[in-house]
N, C-alpha and C positions, 0 to 999 in steps of 0.2 A: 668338608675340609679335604683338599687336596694334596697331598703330600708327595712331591717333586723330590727323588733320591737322586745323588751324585750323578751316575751314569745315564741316569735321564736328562738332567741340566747338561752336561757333555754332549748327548744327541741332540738336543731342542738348541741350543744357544751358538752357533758358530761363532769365532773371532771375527771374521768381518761384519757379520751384523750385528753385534756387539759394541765395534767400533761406531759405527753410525747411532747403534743407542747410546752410547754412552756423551756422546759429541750433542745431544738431544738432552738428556740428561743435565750436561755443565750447563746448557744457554736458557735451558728452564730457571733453573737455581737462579741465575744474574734475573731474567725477568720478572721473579716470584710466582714463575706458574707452578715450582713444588719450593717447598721449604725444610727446615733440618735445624732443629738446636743440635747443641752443641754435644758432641759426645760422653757419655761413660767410661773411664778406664780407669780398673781396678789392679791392681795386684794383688794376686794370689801368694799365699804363703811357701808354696810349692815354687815360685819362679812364674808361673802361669799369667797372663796378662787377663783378664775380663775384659771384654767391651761392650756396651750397647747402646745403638748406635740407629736411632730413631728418624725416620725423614714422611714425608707428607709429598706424593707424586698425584692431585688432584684426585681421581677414579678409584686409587687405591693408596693405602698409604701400610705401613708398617715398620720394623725392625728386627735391625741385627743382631744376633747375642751369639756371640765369636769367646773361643779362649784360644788365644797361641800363646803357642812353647815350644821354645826354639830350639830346648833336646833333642826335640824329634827328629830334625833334619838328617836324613841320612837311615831315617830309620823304616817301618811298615807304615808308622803312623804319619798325619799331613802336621805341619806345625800348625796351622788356622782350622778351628773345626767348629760347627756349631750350626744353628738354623735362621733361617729369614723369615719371621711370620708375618703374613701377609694381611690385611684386611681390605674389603671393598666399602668405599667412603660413605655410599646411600644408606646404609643400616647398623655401619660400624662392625658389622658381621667378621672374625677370622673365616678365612678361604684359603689358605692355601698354609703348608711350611715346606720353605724351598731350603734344600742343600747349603751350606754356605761356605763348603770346601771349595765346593766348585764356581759356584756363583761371585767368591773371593777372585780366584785366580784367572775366572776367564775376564771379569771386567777390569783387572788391573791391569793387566797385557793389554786390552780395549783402551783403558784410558790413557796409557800412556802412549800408544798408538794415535789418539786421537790430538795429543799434545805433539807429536811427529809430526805428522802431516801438516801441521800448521808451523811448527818449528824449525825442524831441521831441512837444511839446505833440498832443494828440489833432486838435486844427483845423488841422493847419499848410497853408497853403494853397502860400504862396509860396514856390518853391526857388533860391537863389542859386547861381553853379558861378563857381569860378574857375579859368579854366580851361578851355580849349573842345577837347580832344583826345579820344583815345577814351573814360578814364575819364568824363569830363564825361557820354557815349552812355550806359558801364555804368551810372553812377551813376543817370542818369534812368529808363531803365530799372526798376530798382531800387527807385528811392525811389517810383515809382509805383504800385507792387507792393503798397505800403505807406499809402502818403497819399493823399486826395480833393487832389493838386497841380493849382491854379487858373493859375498865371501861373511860367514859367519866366523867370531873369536870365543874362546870362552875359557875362562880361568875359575877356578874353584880350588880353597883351599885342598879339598880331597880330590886330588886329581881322575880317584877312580867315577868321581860323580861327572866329570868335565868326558869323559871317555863313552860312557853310558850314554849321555846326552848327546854326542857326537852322531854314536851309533845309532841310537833315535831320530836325531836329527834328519840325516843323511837318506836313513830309509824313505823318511817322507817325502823331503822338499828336495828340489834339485839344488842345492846352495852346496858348498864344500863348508866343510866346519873343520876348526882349527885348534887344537887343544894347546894353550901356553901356559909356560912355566912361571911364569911371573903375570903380576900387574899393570907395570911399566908396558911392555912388551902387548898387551892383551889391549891397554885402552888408546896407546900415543898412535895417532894418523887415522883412529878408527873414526869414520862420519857421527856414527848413533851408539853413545855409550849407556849401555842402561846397569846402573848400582842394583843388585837384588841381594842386598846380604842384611842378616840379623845384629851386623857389625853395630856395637857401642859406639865406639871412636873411629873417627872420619882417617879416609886412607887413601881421598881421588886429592891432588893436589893439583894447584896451578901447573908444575911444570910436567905434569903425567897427561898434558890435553894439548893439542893444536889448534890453531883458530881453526874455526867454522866448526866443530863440534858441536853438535846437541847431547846433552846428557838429562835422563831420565832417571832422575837421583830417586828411590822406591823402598827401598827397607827400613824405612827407620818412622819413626811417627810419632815422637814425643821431643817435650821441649832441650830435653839433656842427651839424645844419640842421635847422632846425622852419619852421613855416610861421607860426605864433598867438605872438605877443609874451607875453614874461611879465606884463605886467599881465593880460592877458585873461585868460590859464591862473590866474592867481591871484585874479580875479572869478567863476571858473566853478565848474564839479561835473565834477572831469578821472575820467574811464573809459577803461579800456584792452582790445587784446582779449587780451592776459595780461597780468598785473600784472608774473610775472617779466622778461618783455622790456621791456614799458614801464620799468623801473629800471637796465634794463642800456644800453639801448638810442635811447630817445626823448628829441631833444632839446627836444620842449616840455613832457617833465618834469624834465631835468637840468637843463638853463639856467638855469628861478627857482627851483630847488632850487638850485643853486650860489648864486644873486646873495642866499639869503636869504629869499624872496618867498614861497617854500611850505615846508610841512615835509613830510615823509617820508612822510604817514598821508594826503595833499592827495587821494591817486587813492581816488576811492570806491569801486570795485569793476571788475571787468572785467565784459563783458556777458554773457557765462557766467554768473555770479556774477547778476546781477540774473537773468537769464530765468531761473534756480532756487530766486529767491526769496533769496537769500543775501546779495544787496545791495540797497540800495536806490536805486528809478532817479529820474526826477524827483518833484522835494517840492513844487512848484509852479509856475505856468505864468510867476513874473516869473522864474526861474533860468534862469541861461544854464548849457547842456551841452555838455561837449567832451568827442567819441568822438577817441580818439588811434590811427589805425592804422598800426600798423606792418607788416601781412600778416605771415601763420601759416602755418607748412609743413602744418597738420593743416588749414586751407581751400583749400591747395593740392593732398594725396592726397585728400580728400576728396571735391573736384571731378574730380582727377581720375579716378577710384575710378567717378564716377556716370557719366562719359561713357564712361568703358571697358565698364561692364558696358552702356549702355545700346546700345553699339555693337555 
């Protein structure tokens, strides 16, 4: 048994090769070379979400057993925390338990990365992050793996976390990061907007976006909390990174499908589905795109699967 710690998963797993796994990942699921019932999620009596979160990657298969809480934010502790136990298929044998702090947050910034590059406009310059905790790190990361990004934005309700991550930011990458005082301000004219909040109630609205934006809607993952208002979902081109969970599960597809606003057919394809040519991704640069993530147990073995053997 191999046991893969945080800061090891951090040195073994870069964001760009992440991204390319994870884009391997979606087109397996559409083909059935790995499979995934349907997830666990529990609530804890404390506020605590449970998940466990099982998928089947051919050579190796296993799961997720995650608890976030969303207190933490701001605090020592990560709000997702938990392990990936790994197994290898020939003997059913556990081999490995990989990290799942980290194995969490590098392949979300990856997939949503990977939904960009197929999404949003080939020029995007400018990336919006709502949001300034660690996804905010993966996602840039990420989305730069991907895009010539000229000018980073970043809004958080604690201002002091948008300042931090500036300062982080800036050390790294040659990009200028932008700390704003609002939302309005933080997402209107931005190319690539990505949602990373714990938010209940939706707060991106139709008239907070400009055509041609891609938005990378990510913190929310059950059927009652979304982050993108029904009008905007009902302005957009909604993608999922499966269709079946997006319908079980996502509420900024259930919510204007309840109120009426969308029908049933609204999701154009998940991004499996386009990167094999089976959907179609953007039709032009005035459309607005919304990747809906809800995170996949099969980008969860996946990653894990890549840090174990690379360990």
């Amino acid at each position: 048994m191999k046991i893969v710690e945080e800061q090891e998963v951090r040195r073994l797993v870069s964001s760009k090769a992440c991204v390319d796994l994870m884009k391997e990942a979606l087109m397996d699921l559409e083909t059935g070379k790995s499979a995934m019932p349907q997830r666990l999620i529990v609530k804890m009596p404390n506020t605590a979400v449970l998940g466990f979160m099982p998928a089947y990657a051919g050579d190796y298969f296993g799961a997720k057993v995650l608890a976030a809480y969303g207190p933490n934010a701001g605090t020592e502790y990560p709000t997702h925390m938990g392990y990936v136990v790994l197994f290898e298929s020939e003997h059913s044998s556990p081999v490995g338990l990989i990290d799942a702090t980290a194995v969490t947050e590098i392949r979300t910034g990856a997939v949503s990365a990977a939904a960009t590059d197929v999404l949003a406009r080939k020029d995007a310059k400018v990336l919006a992050l709502v949001g300034a905790g660690a996804e905010a790190r993966s996602h840039t990361a990420a989305i730069l793996a991907v895009r010539n990004i000229e000018k980073i934005r970043v809004y958080d309700l604690r201002r002091e976390a948008s300042e931090a991550f500036k300062e982080e930011t800036e050390a790294i990458y040659d990009v200028p990061v932008e700390v704003m005082d609002d939302l309005r301000s933080c997402v209107y004219g931005a190319d690539i907007v990505c949602t990373l909040t714990p938010s209940k109630e939706p707060f991106l609205t139709k008239d907070m976006i400009a055509p041609g934006t891609h938005i990378n809607a990510v913190g929310t993952f059950t059927p009652v909390t979304r982050e993108v208002a029904s009008d905007l979902v009902a302005a957009s081109r909604l993608y999922a990174d499966q269709i079946a969970a997006c319908k079980k599960e996502s509420g900024e597809y259930l919510v204007p499908l309840a109120e009426g606003l969308i029908g049933e057919d609204h999701i154009v394809g998940s991004i499996g589905e386009v990167l094999l040519g089976k959907a179609p991704g953007r039709g032009s640069d005035s459309e607005i795109t919304i990747f809906d993530a809800l995170g996949l147990a099969v980008e969860d073995v996946y990653t894990a699967k890549y840090a174990y053997l690379k360990a």
